[in-house]
DOTI-900533 format. One record per residue (C-alpha): z negated, x, y negated; residue number from 1; residue in one letter. Coordinates in Angstrom, 2 decimals, always signed. Layout:
N
<site><pz>Z</pz><px>X</px><py>Y</py><n>NUM</n><res>A</res></site>
...
// end
This chain:
227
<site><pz>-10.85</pz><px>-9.54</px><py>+0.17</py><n>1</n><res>X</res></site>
<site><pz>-9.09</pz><px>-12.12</px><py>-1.98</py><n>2</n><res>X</res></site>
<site><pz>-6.15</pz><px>-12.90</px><py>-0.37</py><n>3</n><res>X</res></site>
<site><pz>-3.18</pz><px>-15.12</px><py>-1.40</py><n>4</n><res>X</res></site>
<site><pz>-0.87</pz><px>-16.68</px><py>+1.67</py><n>5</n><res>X</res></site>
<site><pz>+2.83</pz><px>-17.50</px><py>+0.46</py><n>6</n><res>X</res></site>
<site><pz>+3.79</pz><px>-19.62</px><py>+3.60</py><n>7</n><res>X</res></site>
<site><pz>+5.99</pz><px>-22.49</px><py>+4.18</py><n>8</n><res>X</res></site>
<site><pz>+5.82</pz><px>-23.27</px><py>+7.50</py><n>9</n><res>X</res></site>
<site><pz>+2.21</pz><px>-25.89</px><py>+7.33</py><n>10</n><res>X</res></site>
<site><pz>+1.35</pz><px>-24.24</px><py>+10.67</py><n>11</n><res>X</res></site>
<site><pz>+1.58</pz><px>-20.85</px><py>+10.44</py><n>12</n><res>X</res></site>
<site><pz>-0.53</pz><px>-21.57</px><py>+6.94</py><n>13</n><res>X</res></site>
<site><pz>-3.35</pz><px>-23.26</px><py>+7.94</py><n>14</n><res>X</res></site>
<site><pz>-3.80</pz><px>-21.07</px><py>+10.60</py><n>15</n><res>X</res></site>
<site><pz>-3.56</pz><px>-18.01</px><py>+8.77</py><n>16</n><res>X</res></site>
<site><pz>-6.14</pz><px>-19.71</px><py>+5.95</py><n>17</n><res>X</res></site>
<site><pz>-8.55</pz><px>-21.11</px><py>+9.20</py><n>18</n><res>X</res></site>
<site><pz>-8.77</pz><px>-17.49</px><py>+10.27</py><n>19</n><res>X</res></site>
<site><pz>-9.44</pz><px>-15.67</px><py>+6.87</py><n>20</n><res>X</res></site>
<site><pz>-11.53</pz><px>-17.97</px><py>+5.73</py><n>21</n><res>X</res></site>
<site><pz>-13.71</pz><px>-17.69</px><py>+8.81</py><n>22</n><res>X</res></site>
<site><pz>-13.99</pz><px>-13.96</px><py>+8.50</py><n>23</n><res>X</res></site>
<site><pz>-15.47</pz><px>-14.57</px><py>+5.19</py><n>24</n><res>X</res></site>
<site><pz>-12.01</pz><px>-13.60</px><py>+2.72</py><n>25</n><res>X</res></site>
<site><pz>-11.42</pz><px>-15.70</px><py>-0.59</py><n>26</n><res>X</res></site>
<site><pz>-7.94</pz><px>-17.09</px><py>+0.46</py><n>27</n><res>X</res></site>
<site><pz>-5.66</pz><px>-18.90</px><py>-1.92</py><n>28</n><res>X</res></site>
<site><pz>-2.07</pz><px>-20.71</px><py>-0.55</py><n>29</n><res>X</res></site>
<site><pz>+1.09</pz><px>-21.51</px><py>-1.96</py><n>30</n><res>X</res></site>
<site><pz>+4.17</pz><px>-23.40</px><py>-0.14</py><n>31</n><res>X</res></site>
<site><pz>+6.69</pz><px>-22.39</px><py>-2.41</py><n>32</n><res>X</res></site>
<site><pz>+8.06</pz><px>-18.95</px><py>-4.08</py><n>33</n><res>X</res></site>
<site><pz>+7.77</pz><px>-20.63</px><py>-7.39</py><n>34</n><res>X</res></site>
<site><pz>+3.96</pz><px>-21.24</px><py>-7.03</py><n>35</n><res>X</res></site>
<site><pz>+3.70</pz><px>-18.53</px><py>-5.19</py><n>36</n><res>X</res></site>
<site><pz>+4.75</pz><px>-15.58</px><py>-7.93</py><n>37</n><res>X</res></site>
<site><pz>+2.77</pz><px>-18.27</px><py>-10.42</py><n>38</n><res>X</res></site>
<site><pz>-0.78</pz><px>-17.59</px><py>-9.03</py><n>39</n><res>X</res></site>
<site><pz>+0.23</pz><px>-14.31</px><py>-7.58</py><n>40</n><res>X</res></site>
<site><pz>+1.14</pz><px>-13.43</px><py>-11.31</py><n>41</n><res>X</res></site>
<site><pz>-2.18</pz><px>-15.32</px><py>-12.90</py><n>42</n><res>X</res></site>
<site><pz>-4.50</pz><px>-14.31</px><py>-10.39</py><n>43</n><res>X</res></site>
<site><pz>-6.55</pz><px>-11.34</px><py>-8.91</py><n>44</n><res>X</res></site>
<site><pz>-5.95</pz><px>-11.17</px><py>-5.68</py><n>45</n><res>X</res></site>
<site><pz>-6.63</pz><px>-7.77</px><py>-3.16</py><n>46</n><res>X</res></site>
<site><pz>-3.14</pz><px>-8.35</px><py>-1.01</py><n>47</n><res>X</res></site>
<site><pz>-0.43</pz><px>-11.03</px><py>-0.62</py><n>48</n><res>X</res></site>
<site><pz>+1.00</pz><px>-12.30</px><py>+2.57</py><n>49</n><res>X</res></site>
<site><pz>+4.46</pz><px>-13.16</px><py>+1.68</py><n>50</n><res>X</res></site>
<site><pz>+6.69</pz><px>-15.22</px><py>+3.83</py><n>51</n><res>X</res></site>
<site><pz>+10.80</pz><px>-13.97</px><py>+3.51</py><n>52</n><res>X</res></site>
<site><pz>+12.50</pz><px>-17.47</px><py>+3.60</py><n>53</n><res>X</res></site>
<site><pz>+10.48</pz><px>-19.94</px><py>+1.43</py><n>54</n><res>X</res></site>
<site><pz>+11.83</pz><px>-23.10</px><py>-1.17</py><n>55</n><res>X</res></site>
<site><pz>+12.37</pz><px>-22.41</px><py>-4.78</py><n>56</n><res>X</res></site>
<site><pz>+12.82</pz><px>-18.69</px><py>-4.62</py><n>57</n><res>X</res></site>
<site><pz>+12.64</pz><px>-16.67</px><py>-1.49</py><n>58</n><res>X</res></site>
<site><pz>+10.27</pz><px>-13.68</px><py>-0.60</py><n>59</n><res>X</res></site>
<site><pz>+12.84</pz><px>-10.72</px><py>-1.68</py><n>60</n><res>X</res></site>
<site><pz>+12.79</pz><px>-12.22</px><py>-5.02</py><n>61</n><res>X</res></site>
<site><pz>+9.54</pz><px>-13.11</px><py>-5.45</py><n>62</n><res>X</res></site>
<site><pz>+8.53</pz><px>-9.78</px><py>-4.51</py><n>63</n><res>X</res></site>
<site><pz>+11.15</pz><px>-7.82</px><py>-6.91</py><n>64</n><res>X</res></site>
<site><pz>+9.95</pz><px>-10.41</px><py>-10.01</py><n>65</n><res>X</res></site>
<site><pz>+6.59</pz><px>-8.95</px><py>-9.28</py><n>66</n><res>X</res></site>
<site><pz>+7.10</pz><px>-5.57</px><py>-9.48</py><n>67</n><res>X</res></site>
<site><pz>+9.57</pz><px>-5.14</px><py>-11.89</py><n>68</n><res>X</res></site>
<site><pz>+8.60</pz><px>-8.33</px><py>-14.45</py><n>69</n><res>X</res></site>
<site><pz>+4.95</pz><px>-8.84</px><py>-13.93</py><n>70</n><res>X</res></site>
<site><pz>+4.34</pz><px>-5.34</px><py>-13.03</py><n>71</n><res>X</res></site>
<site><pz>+1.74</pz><px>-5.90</px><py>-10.07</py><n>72</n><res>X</res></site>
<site><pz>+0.67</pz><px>-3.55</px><py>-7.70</py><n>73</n><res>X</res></site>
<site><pz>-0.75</pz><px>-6.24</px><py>-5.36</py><n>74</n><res>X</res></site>
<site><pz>-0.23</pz><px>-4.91</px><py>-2.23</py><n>75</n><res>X</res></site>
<site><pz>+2.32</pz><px>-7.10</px><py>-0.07</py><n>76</n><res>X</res></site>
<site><pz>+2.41</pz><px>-7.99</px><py>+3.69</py><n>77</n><res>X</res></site>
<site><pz>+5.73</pz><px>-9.37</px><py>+3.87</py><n>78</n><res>X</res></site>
<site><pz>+5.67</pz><px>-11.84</px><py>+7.35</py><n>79</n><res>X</res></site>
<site><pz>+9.27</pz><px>-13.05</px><py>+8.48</py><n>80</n><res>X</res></site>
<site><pz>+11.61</pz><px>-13.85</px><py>+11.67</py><n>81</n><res>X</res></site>
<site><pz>+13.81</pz><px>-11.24</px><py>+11.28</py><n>82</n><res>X</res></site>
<site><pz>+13.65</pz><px>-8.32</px><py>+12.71</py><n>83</n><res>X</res></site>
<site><pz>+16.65</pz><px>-6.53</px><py>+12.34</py><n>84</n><res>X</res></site>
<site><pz>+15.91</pz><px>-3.03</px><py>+10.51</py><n>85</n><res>X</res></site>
<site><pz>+18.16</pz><px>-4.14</px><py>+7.71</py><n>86</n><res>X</res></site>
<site><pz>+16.14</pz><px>-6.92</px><py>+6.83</py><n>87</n><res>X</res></site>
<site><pz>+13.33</pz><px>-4.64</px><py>+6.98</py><n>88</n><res>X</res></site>
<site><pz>+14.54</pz><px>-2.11</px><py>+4.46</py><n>89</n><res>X</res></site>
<site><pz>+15.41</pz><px>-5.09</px><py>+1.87</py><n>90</n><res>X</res></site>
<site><pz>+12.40</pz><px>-5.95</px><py>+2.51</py><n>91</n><res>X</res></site>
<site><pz>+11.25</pz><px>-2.85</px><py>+1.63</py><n>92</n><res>X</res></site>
<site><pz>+13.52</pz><px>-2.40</px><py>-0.77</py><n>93</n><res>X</res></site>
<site><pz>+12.03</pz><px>-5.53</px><py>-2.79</py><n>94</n><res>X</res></site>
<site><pz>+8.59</pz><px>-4.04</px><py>-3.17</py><n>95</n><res>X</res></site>
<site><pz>+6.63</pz><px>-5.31</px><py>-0.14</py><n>96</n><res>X</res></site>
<site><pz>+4.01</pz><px>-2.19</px><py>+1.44</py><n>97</n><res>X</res></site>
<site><pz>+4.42</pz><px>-3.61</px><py>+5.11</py><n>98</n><res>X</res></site>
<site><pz>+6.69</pz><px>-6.17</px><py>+7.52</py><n>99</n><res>X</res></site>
<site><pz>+5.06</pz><px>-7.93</px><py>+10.05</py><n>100</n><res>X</res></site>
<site><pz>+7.16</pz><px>-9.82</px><py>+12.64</py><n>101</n><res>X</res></site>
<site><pz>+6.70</pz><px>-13.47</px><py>+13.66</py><n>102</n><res>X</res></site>
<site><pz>+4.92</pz><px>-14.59</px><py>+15.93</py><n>103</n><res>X</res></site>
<site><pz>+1.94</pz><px>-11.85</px><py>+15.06</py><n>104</n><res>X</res></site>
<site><pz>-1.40</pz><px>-11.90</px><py>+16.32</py><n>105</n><res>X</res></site>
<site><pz>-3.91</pz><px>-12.88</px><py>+13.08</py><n>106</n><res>X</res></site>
<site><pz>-6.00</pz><px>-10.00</px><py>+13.84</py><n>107</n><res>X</res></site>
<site><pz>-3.06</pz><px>-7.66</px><py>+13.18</py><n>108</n><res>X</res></site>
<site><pz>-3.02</pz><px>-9.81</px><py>+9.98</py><n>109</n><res>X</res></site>
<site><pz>-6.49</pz><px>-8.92</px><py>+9.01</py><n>110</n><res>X</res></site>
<site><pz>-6.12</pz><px>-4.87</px><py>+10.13</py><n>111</n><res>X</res></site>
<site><pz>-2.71</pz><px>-4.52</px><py>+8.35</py><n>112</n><res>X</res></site>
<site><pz>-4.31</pz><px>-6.60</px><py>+5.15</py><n>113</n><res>X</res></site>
<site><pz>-7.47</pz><px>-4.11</px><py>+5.06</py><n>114</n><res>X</res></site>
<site><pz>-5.76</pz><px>-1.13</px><py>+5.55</py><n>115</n><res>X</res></site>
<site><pz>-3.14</pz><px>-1.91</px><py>+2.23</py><n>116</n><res>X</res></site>
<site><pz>-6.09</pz><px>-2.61</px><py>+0.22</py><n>117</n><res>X</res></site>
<site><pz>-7.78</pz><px>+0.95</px><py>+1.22</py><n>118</n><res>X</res></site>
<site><pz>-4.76</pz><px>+2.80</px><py>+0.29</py><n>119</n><res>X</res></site>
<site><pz>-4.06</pz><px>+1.26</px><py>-2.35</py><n>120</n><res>X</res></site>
<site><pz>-7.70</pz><px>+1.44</px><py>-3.50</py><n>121</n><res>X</res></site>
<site><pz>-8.49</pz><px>+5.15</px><py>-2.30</py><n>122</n><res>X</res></site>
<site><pz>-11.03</pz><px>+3.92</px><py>-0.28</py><n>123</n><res>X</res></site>
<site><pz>-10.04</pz><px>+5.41</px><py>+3.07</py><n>124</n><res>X</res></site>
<site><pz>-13.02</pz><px>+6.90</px><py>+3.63</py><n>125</n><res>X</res></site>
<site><pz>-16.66</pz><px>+6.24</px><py>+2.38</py><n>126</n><res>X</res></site>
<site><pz>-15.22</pz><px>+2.49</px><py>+2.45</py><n>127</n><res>X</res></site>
<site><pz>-19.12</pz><px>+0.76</px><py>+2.12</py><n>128</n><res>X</res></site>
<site><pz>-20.69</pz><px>-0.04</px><py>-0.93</py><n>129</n><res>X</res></site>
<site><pz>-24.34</pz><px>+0.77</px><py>-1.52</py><n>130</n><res>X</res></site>
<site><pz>-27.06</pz><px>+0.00</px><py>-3.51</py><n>131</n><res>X</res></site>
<site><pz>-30.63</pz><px>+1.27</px><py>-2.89</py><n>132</n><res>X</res></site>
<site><pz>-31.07</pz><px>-0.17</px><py>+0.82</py><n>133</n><res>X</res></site>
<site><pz>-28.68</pz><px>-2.66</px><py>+0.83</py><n>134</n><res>X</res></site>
<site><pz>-25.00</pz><px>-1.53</px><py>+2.59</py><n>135</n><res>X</res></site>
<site><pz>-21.78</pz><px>-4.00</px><py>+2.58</py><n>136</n><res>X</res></site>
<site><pz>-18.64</pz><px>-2.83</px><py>+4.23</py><n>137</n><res>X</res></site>
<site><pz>-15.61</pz><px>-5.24</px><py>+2.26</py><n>138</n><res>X</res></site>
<site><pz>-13.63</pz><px>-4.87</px><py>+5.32</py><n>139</n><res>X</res></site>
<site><pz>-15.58</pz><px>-5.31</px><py>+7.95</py><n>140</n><res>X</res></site>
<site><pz>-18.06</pz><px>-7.73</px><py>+6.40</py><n>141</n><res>X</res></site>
<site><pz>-21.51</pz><px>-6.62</px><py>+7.53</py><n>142</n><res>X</res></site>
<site><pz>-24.08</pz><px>-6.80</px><py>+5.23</py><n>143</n><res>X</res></site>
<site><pz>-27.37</pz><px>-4.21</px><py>+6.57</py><n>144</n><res>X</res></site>
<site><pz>-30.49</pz><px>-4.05</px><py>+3.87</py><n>145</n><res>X</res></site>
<site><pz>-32.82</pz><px>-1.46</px><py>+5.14</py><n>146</n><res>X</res></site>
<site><pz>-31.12</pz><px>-0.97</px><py>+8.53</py><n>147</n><res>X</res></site>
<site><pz>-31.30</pz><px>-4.81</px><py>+9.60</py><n>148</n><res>X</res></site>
<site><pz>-28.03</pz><px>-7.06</px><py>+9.33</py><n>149</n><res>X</res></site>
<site><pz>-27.90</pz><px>-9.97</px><py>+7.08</py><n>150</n><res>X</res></site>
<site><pz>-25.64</pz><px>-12.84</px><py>+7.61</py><n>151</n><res>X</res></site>
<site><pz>-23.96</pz><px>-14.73</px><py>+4.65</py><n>152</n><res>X</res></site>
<site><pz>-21.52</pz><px>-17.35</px><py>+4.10</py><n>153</n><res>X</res></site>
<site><pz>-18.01</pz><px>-16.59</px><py>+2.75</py><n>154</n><res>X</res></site>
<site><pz>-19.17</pz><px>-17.17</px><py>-0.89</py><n>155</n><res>X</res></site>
<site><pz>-22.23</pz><px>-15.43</px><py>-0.98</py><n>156</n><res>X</res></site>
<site><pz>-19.91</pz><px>-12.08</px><py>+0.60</py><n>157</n><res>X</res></site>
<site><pz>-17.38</pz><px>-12.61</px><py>-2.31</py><n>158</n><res>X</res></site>
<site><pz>-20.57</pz><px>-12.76</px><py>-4.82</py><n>159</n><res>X</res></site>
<site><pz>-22.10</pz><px>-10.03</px><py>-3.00</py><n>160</n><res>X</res></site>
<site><pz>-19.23</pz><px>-7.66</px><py>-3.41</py><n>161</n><res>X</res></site>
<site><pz>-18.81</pz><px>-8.23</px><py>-6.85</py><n>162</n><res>X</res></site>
<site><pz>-22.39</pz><px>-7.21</px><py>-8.30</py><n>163</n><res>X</res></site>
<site><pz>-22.39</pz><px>-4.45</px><py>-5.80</py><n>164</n><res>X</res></site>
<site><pz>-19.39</pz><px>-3.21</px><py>-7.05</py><n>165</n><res>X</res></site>
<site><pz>-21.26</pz><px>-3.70</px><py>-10.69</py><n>166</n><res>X</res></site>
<site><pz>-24.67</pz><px>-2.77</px><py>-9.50</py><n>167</n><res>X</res></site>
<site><pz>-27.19</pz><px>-3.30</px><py>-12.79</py><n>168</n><res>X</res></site>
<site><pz>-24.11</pz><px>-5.32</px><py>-14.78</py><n>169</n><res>X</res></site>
<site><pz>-25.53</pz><px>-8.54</px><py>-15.89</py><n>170</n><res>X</res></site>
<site><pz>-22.63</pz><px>-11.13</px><py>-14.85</py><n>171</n><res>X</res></site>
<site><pz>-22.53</pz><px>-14.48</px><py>-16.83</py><n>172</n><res>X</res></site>
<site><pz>-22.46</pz><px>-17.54</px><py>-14.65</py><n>173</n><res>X</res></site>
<site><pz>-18.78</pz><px>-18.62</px><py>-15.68</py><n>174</n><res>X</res></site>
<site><pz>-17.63</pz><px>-14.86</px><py>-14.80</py><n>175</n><res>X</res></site>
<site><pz>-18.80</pz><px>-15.33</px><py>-11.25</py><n>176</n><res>X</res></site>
<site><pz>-17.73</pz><px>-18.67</px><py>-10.80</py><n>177</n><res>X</res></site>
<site><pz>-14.42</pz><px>-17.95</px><py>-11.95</py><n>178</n><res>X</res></site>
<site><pz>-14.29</pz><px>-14.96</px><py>-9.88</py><n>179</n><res>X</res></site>
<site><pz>-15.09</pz><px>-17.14</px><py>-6.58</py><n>180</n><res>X</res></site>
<site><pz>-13.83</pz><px>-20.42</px><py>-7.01</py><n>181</n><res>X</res></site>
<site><pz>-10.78</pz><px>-19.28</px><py>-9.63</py><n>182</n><res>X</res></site>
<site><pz>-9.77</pz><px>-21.88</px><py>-11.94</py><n>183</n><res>X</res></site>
<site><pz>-10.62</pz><px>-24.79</px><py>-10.64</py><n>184</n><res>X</res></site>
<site><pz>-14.48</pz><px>-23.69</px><py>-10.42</py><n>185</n><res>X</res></site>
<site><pz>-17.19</pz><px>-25.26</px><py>-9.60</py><n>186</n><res>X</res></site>
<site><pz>-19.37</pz><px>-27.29</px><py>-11.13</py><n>187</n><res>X</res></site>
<site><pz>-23.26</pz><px>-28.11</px><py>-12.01</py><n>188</n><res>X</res></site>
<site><pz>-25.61</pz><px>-26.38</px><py>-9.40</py><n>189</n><res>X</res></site>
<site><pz>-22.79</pz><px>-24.77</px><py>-7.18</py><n>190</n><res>X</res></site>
<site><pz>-23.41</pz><px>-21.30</px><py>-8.21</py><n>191</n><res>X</res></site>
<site><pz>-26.64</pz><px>-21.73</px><py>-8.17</py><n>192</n><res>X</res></site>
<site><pz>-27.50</pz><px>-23.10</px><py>-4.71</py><n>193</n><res>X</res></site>
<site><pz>-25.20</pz><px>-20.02</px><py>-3.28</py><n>194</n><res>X</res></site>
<site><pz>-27.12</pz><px>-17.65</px><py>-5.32</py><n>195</n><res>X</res></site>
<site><pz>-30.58</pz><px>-18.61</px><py>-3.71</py><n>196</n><res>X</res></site>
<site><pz>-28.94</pz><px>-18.60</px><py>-0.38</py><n>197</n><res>X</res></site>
<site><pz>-28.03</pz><px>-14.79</px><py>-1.35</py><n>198</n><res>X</res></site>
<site><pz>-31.31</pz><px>-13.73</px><py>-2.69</py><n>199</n><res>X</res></site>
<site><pz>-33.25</pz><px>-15.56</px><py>+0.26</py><n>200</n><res>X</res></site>
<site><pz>-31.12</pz><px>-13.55</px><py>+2.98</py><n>201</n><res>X</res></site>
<site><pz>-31.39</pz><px>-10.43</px><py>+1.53</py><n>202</n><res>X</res></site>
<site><pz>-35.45</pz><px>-10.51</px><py>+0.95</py><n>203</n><res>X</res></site>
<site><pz>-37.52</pz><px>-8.05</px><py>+2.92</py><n>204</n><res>X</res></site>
<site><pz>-41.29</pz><px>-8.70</px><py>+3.01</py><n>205</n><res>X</res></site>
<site><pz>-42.78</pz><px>-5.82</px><py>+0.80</py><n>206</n><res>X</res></site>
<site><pz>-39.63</pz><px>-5.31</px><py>-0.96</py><n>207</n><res>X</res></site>
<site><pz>-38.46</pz><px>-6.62</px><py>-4.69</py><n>208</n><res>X</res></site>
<site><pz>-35.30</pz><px>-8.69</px><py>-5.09</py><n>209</n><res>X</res></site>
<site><pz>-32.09</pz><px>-6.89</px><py>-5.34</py><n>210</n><res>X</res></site>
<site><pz>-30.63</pz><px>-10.44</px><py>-7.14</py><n>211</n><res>X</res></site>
<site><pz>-32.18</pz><px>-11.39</px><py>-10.96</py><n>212</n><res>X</res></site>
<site><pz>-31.57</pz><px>-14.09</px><py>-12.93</py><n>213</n><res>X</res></site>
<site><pz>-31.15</pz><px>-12.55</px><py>-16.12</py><n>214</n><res>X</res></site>
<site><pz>-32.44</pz><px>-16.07</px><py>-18.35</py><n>215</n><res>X</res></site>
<site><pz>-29.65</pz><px>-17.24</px><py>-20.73</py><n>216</n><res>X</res></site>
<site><pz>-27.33</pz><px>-14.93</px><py>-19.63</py><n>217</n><res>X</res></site>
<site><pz>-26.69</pz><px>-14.73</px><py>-15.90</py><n>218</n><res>X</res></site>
<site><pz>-26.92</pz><px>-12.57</px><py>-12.71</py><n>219</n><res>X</res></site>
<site><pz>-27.24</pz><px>-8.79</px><py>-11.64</py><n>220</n><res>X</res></site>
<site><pz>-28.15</pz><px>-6.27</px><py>-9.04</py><n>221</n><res>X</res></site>
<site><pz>-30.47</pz><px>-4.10</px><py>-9.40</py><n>222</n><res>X</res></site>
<site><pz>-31.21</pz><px>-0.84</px><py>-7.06</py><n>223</n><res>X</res></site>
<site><pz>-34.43</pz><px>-1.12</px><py>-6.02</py><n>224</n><res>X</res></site>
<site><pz>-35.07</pz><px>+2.63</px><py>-5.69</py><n>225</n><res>X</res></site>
<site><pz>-35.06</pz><px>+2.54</px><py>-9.38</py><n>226</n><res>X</res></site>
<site><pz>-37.76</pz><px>+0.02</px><py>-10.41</py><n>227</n><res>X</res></site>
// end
């Protein structure tokens, strides 16, 4: 998942990031509302974790600016201090899909996160994606091609799940570097190096690449069933 962190507090941030990153998410931060609703607003992201009191404009506001001005759906984990039920319903009330007490164990984090993308997605069931012999669950992040598990680094899962989700779209290179790194991409042989670090951990002796280099143009992937 892409995930962006609206958090203050420097601790409770960088732990938050530390642990998302690790389990292989795209995670973007903010330590402000005003930033905050900014890249929430310009960006893609799969669910927001939104803390209530924050500089520049607090979490109620930032949430009710996105629903009713930018008109996002982004699902919203709203994290706060207080617990009292009426600062639960305004939080509620705001726009935010779930409340999440501090201090919270960052598993809990991840679980809450995941399930607000698969409702809001439809994806409660059936969750993994597949193409030919190749199986990715987003959520849980294992990666099986022809029943044995493949290990990636974050990047290669985000690049992963987007041709999968595309499977035989040709993706330019700016597309997908856009996608992973966001605006401030990456540049020269970045995309590149990650790409052969995909295609070499998903090769199977006696079995064709899933991953092309479409020349001048970019990448795809292919089902293998079909060539």
């Amino acid at each position: 998942m892409r995930i962006l962190i609206i958090e203050d507090d420097a601790d409770i941030a960088a732990n938050l990031y530390d642990y998302l990153e690790g389990r292989g998410h795209e995670v973007d931060r903010a330590a402000d509302g005003v930033t905050g609703l900014h890249l929430a607003v310009t960006h893609e992201y799969d669910a927001i974790l939104l803390d209530l009191a924050l500089p520049g404009m607090d979490g109620l506001a930032l949430c009710r600016k996105l629903r009713e001005e930018a008109k996002r759906d982004t699902p919203v984990l709203m994290l706060t201090a207080r617990d009292t039920l009426p600062d639960k319903l305004a939080g509620f009330a705001s726009g935010a899909d779930d409340y999440l007490v501090k201090p919270f164990a960052l598993s809990e984090v991840e679980a809450r996160l995941a399930a607000l993308e698969r409702r809001r997605s439809g994806r409660v069931a059936g969750r993994a994606l597949r193409v030919g012999d190749l199986v990715f669950d987003p959520y849980t992040l294992s990666v099986e091609r022809a029943g044995a598990p493949v290990k990636l680094p974050p990047k290669c899962l985000r690049l992963l799940e987007l041709l999968m989700r595309h499977p035989n779209r040709v993706f330019a290179r700016a597309e997908l570097e856009t996608a992973v790194w966001g605006e401030e991409q990456e540049r020269g042989d970045t995309l590149r190096s990650h790409m052969h670090i995909l295609r070499r951990a998903l090769a199977r002796p006696g079995k064709p690449d899933l991953v092309e280099n479409v020349h001048g143009l970019g990448y795809r992937l292919t089902d293998a069933a079909e060539r």
